[in-house]
C-alpha positions as CSV (number, residue, x, y, z in Angstrom):
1,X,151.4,78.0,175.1
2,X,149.9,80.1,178.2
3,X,150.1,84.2,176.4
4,X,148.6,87.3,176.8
5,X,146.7,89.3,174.2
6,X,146.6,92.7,174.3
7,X,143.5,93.7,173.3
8,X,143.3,97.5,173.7
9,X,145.9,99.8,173.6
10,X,148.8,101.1,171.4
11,X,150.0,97.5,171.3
12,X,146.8,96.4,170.6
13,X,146.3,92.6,168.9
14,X,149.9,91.6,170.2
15,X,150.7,88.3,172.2
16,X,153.4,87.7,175.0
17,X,154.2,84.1,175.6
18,X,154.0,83.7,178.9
19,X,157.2,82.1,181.1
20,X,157.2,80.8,184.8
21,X,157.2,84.7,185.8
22,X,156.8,87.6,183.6
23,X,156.5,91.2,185.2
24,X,154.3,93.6,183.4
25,X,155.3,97.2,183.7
26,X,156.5,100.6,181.9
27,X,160.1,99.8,182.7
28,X,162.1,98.6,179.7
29,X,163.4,95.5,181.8
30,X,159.9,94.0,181.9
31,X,158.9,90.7,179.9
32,X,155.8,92.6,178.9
33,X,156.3,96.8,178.8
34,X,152.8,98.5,178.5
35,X,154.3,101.8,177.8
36,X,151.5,103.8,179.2
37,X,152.4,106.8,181.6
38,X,149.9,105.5,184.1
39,X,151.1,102.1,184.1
40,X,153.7,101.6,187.4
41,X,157.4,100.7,186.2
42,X,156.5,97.2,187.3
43,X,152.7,96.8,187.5
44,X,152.1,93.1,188.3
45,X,153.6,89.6,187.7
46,X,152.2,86.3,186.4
47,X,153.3,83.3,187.5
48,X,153.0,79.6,186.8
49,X,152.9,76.9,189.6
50,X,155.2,73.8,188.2
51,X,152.9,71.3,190.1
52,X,149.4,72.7,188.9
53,X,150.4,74.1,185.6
54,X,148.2,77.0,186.8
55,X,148.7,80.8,186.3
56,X,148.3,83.7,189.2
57,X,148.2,87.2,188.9
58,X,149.9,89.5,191.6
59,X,149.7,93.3,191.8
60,X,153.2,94.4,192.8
61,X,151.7,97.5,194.7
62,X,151.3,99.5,191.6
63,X,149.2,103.3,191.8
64,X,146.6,102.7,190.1
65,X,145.9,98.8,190.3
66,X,145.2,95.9,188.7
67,X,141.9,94.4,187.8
68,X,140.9,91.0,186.7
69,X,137.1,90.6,184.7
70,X,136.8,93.9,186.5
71,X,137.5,93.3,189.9
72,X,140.8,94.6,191.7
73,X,142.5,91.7,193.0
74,X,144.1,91.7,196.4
75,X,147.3,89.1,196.4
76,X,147.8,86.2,194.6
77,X,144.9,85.5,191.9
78,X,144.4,82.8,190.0
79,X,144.0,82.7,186.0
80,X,141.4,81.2,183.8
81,X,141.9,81.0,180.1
82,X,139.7,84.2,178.9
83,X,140.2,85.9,181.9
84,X,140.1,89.9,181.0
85,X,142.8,91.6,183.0
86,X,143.0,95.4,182.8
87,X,145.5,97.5,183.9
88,X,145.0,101.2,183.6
89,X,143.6,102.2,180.2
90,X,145.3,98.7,179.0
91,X,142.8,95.5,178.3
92,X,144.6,91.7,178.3
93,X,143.3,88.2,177.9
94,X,144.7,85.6,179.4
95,X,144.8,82.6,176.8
96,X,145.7,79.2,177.9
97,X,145.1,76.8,174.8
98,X,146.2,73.9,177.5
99,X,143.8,74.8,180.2
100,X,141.4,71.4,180.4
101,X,138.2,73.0,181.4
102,X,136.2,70.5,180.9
103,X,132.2,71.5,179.5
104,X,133.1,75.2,180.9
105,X,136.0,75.6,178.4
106,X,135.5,79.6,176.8
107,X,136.0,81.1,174.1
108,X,136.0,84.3,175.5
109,X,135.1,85.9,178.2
110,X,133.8,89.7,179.0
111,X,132.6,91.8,181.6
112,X,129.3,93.5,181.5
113,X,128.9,95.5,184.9
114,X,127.4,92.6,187.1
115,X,127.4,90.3,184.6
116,X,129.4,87.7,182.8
117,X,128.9,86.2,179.6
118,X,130.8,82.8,178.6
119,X,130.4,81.1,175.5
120,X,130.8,77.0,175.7
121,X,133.6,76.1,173.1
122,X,132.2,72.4,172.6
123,X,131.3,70.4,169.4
124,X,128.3,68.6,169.8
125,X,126.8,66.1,167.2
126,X,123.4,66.5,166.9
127,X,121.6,63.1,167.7
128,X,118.9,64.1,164.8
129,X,116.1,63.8,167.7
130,X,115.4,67.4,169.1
131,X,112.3,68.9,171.2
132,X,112.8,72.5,169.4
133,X,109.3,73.9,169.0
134,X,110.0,75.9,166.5
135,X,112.4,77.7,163.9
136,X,111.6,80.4,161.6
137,X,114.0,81.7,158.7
138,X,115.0,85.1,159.7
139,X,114.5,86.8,156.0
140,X,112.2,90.0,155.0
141,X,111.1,88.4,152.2
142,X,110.6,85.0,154.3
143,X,109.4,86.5,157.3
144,X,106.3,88.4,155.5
145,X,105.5,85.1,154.3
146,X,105.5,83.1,157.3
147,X,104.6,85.1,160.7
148,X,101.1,83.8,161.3
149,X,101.1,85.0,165.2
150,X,97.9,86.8,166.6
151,X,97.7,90.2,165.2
152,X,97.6,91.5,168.7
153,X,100.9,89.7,169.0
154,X,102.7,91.6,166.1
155,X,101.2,94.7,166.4
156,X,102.4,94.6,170.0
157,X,106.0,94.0,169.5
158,X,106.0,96.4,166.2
159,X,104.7,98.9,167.7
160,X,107.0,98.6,170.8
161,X,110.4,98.1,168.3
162,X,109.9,100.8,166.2
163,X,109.0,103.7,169.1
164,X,111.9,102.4,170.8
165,X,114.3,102.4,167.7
166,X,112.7,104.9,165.5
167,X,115.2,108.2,166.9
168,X,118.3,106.0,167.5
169,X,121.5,106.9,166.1
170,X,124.0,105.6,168.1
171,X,124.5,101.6,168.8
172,X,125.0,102.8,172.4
173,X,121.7,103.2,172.7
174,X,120.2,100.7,169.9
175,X,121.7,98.2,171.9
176,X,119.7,98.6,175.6
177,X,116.4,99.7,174.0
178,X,116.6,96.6,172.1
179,X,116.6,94.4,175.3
180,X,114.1,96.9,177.1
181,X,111.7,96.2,174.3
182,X,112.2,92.5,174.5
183,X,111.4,92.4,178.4
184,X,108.5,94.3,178.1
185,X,106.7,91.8,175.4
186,X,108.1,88.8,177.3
187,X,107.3,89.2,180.7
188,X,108.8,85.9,181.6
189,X,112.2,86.6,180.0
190,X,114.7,86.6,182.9
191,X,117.8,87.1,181.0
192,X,119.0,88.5,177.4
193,X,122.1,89.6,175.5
194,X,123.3,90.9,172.0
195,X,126.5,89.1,170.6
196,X,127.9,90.9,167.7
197,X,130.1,90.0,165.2
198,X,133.5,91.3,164.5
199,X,135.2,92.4,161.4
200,X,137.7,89.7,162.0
201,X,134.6,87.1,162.6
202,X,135.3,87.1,166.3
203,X,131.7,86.7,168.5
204,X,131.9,89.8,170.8
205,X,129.3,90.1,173.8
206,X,128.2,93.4,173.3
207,X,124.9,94.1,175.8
208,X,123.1,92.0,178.7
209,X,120.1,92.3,180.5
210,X,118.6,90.5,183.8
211,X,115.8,90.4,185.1
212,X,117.0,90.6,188.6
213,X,119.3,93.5,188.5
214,X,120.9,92.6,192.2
215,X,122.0,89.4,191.2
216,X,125.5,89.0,190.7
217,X,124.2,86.4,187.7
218,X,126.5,84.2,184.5
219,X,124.6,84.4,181.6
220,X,125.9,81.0,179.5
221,X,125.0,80.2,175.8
222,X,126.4,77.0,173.9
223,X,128.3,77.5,171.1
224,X,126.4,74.7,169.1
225,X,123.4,76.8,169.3
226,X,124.7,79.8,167.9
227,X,126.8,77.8,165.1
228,X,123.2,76.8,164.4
229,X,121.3,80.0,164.3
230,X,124.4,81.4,162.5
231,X,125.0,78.9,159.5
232,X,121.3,78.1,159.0
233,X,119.8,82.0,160.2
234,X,117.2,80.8,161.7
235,X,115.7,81.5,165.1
236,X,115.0,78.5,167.4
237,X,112.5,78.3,169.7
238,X,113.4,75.0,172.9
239,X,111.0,74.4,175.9
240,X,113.2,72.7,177.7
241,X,117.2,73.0,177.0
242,X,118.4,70.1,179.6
243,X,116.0,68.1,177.9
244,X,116.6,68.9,174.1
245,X,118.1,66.3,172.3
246,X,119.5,68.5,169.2
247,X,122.0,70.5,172.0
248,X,122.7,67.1,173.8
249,X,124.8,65.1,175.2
250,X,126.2,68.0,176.5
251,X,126.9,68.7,180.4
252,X,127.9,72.5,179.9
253,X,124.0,73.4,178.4
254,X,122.3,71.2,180.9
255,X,124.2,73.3,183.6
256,X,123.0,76.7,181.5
257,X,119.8,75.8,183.7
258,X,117.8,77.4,181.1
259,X,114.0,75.9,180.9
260,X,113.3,77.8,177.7
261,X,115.1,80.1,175.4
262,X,114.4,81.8,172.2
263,X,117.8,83.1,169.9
264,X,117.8,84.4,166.6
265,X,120.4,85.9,164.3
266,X,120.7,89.6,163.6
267,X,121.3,90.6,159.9
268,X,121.2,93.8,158.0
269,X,118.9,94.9,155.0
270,X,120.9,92.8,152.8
271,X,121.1,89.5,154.5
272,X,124.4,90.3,156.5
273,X,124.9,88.8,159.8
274,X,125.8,91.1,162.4
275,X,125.4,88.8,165.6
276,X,122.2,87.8,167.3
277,X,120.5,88.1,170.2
278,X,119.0,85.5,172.7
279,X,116.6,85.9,175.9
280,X,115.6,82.9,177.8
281,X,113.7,81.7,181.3
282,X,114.4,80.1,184.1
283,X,110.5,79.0,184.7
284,X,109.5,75.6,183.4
285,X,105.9,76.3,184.0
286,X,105.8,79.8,182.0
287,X,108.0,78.5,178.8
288,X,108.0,80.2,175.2
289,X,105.4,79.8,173.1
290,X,106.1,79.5,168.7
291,X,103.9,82.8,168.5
292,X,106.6,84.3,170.6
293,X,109.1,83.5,168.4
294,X,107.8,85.3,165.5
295,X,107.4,88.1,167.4
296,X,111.1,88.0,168.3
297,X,111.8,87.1,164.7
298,X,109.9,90.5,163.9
299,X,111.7,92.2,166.3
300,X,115.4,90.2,164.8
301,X,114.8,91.8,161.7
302,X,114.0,95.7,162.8
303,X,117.0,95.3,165.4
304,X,119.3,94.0,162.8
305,X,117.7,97.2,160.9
306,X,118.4,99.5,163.5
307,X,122.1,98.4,164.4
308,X,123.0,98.4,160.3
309,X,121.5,102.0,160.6
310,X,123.6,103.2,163.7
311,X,126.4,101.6,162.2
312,X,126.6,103.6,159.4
313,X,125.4,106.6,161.0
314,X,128.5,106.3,162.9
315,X,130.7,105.8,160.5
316,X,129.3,109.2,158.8
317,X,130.5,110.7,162.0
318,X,133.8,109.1,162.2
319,X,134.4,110.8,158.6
320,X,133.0,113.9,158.9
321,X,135.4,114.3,162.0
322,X,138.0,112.7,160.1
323,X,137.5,115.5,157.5
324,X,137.3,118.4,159.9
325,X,141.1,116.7,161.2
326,X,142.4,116.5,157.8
327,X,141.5,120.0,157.7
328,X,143.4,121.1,160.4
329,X,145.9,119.0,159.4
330,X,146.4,120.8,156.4
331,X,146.1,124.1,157.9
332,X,149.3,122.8,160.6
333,X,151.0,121.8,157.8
334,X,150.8,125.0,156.0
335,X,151.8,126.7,158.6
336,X,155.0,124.8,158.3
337,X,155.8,126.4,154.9
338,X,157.3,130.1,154.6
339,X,154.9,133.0,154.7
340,X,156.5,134.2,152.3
341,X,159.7,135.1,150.1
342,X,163.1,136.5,151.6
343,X,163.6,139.7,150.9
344,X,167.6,139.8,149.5
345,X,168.7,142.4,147.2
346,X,169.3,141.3,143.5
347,X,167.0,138.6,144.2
348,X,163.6,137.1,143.2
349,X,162.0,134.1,144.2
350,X,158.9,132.0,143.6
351,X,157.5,128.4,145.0
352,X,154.6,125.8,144.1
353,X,153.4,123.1,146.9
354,X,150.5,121.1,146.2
355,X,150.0,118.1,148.4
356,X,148.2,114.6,146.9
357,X,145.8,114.4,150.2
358,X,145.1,117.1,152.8
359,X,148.7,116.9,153.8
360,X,151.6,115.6,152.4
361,X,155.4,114.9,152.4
362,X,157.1,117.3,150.7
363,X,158.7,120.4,152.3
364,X,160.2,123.4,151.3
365,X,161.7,126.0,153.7
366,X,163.6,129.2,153.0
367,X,165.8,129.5,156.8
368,X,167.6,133.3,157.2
369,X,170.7,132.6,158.8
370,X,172.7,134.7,161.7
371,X,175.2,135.5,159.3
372,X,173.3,136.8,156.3
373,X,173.4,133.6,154.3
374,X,169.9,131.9,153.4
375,X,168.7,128.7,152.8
376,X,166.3,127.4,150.4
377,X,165.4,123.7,151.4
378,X,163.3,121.3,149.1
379,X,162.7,117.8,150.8
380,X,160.7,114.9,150.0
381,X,159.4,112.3,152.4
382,X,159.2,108.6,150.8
383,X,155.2,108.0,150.5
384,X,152.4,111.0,151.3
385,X,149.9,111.2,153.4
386,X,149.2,111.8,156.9
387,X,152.8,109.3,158.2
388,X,154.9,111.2,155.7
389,X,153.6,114.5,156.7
390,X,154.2,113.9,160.6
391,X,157.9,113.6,159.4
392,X,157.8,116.1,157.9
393,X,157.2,118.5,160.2
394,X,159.4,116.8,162.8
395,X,162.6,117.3,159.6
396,X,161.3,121.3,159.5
397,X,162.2,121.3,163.1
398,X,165.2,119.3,163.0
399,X,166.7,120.9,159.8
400,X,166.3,124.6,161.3
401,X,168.0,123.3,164.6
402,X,171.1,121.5,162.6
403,X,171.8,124.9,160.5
404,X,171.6,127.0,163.6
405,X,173.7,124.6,165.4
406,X,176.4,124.2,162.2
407,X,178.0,126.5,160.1
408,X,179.1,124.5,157.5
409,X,176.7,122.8,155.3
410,X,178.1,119.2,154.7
411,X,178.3,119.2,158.4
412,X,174.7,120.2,158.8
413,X,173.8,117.0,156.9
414,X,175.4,114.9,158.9
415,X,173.5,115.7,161.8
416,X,169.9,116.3,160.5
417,X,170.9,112.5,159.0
418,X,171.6,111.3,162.5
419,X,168.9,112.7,163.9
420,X,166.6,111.2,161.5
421,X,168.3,107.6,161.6
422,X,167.6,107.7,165.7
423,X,164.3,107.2,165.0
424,X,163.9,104.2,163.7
425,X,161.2,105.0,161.5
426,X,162.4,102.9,158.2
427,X,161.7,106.0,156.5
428,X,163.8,108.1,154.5
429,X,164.0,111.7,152.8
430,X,165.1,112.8,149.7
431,X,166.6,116.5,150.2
432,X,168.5,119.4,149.1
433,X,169.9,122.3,150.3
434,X,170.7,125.4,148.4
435,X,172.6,127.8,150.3
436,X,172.8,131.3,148.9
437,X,175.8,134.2,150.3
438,X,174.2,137.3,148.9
439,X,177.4,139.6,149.8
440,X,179.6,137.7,146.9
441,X,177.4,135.3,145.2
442,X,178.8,131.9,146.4
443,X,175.9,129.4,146.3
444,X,176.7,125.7,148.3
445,X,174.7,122.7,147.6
446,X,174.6,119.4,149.4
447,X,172.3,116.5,147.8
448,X,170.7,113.6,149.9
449,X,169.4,111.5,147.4
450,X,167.5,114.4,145.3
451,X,167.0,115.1,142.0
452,X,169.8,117.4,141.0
453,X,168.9,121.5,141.0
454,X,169.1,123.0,137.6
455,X,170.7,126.0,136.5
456,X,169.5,128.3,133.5
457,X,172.0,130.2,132.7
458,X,171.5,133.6,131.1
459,X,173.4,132.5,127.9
460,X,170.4,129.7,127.7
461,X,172.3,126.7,128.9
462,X,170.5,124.6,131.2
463,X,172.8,122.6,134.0
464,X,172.7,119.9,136.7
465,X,174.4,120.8,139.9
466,X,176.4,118.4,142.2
467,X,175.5,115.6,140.5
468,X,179.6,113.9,141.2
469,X,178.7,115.1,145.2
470,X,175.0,113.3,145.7
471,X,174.8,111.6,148.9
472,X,172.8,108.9,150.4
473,X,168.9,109.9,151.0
474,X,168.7,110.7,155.1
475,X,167.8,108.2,157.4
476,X,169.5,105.4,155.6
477,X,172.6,105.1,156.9
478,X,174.4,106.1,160.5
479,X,177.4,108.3,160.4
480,X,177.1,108.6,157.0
481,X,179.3,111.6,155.7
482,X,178.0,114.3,152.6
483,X,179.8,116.3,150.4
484,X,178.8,119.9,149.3
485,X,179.1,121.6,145.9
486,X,180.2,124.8,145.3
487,X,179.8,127.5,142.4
488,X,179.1,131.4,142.0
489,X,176.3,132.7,140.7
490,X,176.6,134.7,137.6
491,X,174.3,137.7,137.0
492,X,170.9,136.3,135.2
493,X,171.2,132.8,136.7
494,X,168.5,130.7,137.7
495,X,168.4,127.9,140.1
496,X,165.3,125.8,140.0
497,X,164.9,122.5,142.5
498,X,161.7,120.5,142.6
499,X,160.4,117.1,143.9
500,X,159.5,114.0,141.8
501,X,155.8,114.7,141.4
502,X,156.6,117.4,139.2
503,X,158.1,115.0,136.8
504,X,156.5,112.0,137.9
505,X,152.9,113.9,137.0
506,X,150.9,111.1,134.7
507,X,147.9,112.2,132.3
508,X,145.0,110.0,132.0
509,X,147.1,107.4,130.1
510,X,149.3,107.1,132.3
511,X,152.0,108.3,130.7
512,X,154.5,111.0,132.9
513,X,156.1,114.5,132.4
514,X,159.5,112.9,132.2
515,X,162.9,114.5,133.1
516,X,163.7,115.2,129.4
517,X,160.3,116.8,129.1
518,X,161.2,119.1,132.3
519,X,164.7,119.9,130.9
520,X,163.4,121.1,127.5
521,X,161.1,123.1,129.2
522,X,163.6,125.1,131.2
523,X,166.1,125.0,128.6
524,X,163.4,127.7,126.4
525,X,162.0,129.1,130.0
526,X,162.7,133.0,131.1
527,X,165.6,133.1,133.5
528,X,163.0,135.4,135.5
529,X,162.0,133.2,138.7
530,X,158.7,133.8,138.6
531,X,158.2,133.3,135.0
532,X,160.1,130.3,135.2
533,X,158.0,128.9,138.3
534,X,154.8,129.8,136.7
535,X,155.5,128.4,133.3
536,X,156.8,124.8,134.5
537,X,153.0,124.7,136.9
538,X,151.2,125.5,133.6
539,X,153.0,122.9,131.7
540,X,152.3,120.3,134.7
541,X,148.9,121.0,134.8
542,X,148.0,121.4,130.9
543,X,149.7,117.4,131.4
544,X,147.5,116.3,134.3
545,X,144.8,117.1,132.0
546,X,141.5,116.3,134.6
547,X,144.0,113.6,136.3
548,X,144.5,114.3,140.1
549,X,148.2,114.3,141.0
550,X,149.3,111.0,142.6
551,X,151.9,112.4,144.5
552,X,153.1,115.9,145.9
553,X,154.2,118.6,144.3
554,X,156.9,121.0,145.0
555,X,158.9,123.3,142.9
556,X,161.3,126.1,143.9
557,X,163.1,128.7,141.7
558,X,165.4,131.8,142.5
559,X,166.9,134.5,140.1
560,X,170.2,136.3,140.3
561,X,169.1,139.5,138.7
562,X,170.7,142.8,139.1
């Protein structure tokens, strides 16, 4: 069925089956939205024509445009199956698995300034009689073996590889000089190109060269000759392609009108293909020669090299930049987090955060309300990481809004849940709320979906609060309604509340902390906050042993002294 592949973009590697008219656009109504400020509220239409089966393309007076293989169409444009439309910062292929085009069928199709490159989806059988005059195994180990070329030759092309590629870092630039190289040893090279391949296996044209740079010129390959260079990595050498048996009968290469190309595969230091790259003539009377090819074959090998090289070099970048975000990240994400303690009378306090990654999803928050109340907030994002950590910040916001907005607690709940069900994230968060009056004591506690806080008592009892009045973690459930618990606080009481990688710590075995493990611990723990806090880190830790924590930590303790 006729669809369209987004191929760059937030919705990138989606399809859109494609009706008798679809309207692409920003506006919700269209079949296909590309929700993209620039993009007009409805961009362009495709349409089908019942009689033709064909496809057109229409700008529907948009700002910015719409282009088709790089051209902006004016009025009604037909469609060919690979055709690359792009509107604004958005790239689409038009796929048409029905098209009959004959010996020009495409597997893809891509824009290179001036120049387009189409790759022949036909199977050919090979009639076992070919006029290749040459193939060479493109190995380093094969290759040292078997050039045999004048030493003028080699020299030549070594010399003129390795100046060009020896400073290169970026495939950006591997990429032209490459080409430039090739057209300097082959004077009667008229066109090249690099074809890469992708992580998903995909054959992506990459970089083209002609000789003729004024010539709006379709550079053509067959895909039987690159499935051969591929499977067998080997570079071929033809004389004459309309006349070579091992690529016929086949219309679409006799109409490449190439009289002589040379193509060979592109492979890194351990044998890897990456792509290859092809140059061929158009003069019959000035062909390639087989010392020719193993001078390309030469220059296959450092090129595959080179690319391997800027590859990684690039992906060094991509992580030390990654790293330098990650540290900002954390940095943001600290500056979520209190400063520091409140400052009530008859009170001490003391909190632990320690994320798994640079950032994490667990929060805690102490919030000073209008009325002299505070509240100490412990949360816990399902999963960690930079996703969990984005909500998180976005619940900081949204839980200081809902207690500004709500005087009662329970109430408070419901909306910071609503607010975090509207975005259809298919998260949810784990949180508690401890909600502290200093002028007479009274302490409220509403539970989404937490691990109960624990009270120490000064008599040495240890306690789990509102465990009857628990609610629903947030974000599961619309409208759903909470309950709060209340109790005073006695003089010498201590309220602890944590997040599950405290007791979900493993040591190297495996084995974790354990809730009973974290209640004996508190049972025999100083009612003093700090002491408490500090003790119950030290007791995590000593368990870790040299393990890393698997998940993020947070722990949160206040004291009713006098």
């Amino acid at each position: 069925m006729p669809r369209l592949r987004v191929e760059s973009g937030p919705q990138m590697g989606r399809e859109y089956d494609l009706a008798t008219r679809s309207t692409i656009g920003r506006h919700p109504e269209c079949e296909i939205v590309l929700d993209v400020r620039a993009v007009s509220r409805k961009h362009a239409t495709i349409s089908s024509d019942d009689k033709t089966r064909r496809f057109w393309i229409e700008d529907l007076n948009s700002r910015n445009g719409t282009h088709v293989n790089d051209g902006v169409i004016q009025g009604r444009t037909p469609l060919r199956h690979g055709d690359s439309i792009r509107i604004c910062d958005v790239d689409l292929c038009f796929i048409d698995d029905t098209e009959n085009t004959g010996s020009q069928s495409s597997l893809f199709r891509k824009r290179f300034g001036r120049n387009t490159v189409l790759i022949d989806d036909e199977d050919i059988i090979s009639t076992g009689h070919s006029t290749i005059m040459s193939k060479i195994e493109v190995s380093s180990q094969h290759q040292r073996a078997k050039l045999t070329t004048t030493p003028e030759a080699k020299l030549r092309a070594i010399m003129e590889i390795a100046q060009a590629l020896s400073k290169v870092l970026t495939l950006e630039d591997v990429f032209p000089r490459v080409l430039d190289s090739l057209f300097t040893i082959f004077t009667q090279a008229d066109r090249g190109l690099i074809i890469m391949r992708s992580e998903d296996q995909e054959l992506v044209p990459t970089w083209s060269k002609t000789r003729n740079k004024t010539e709006e010129e379709t550079l053509r390959i067959s895909r039987q000759i690159v499935n051969h260079v591929l499977t067998t990595k080997t570079a071929i050498l033809s004389k004459n392609t309309a006349s070579d048996e091992r690529f016929n009968p086949s219309k679409s290469v006799a109409n490449l009108q190439i009289r002589s190309f040379m193509c060979a595969p592109l492979m890194d230091g351990e044998g890897n293909l990456l792509g290859f790259l092809q140059i061929d003539t158009l003069d019959a009377s000035n062909h390639f020669s087989e010392g020719d090819l193993e001078v390309l074959a030469t220059v296959a090998l450092q090129a595959g090299i080179a690319i391997d090289n800027a590859q990684l070099h690039q992906a060094a970048v991509e992580q030390i930049e990654l790293e330098r975000d990650l540290e900002l990240a954390t940095d943001v994400q600290h500056g979520f987090l209190p400063l520091q303690a409140p400052d009530i009378h008859g009170y001490d306090f003391y909190d632990f955060y320690q994320p798994a990654n640079h950032v994490g999803g667990d929060y805690y928050d102490y919030i000073q309300l209008p009325d002299g109340r505070v509240a100490i907030v412990v949360a816990d994002v399902v999963g960690h990481g930079i996703a969990a950590a984005l909500l998180m910040a976005k619940l900081s916001a949204e839980t200081r809004f809902s207690l500004a907005t709500e005087t009662d607690l329970a109430a408070c709940f419901n909306r910071l849940n609503q607010a975090i069900v509207d975005l259809q994230l298919d998260r949810f968060v784990t949180m508690v709320i401890a909600l502290i009056d200093p002028s007479n004591h009274q302490l409220q506690v509403v539970n989404a979906g937490h691990l109960a806080p624990f009270r120490q008592t000064a008599k040495g009892t240890l306690e789990e609060l509102c465990k009857e009045t628990a609610g629903l973690p947030i974000g599961i459930l619309e409208d759903y309604k909470y309950e709060k618990f209340e109790t005073e606080l006695a003089e010498g009481d201590t309220v602890i509340l944590m997040t599950d990688g405290i007791f979900e710590s493993e040591d190297s075995n495996g084995n974790q902390l354990g809730i009973a493990r974290v209640k004996s611990l508190l049972t025999h723990a100083s009612s003093d906050a700090e002491t408490t806090g500090k003790s119950m880190v030290a007791s995590v830790r000593k368990h870790l042993g040299r393990e890393a924590p698997s998940d993020d930590m947070c722990l949160v303790c206040f004291h009713h002294g006098s």
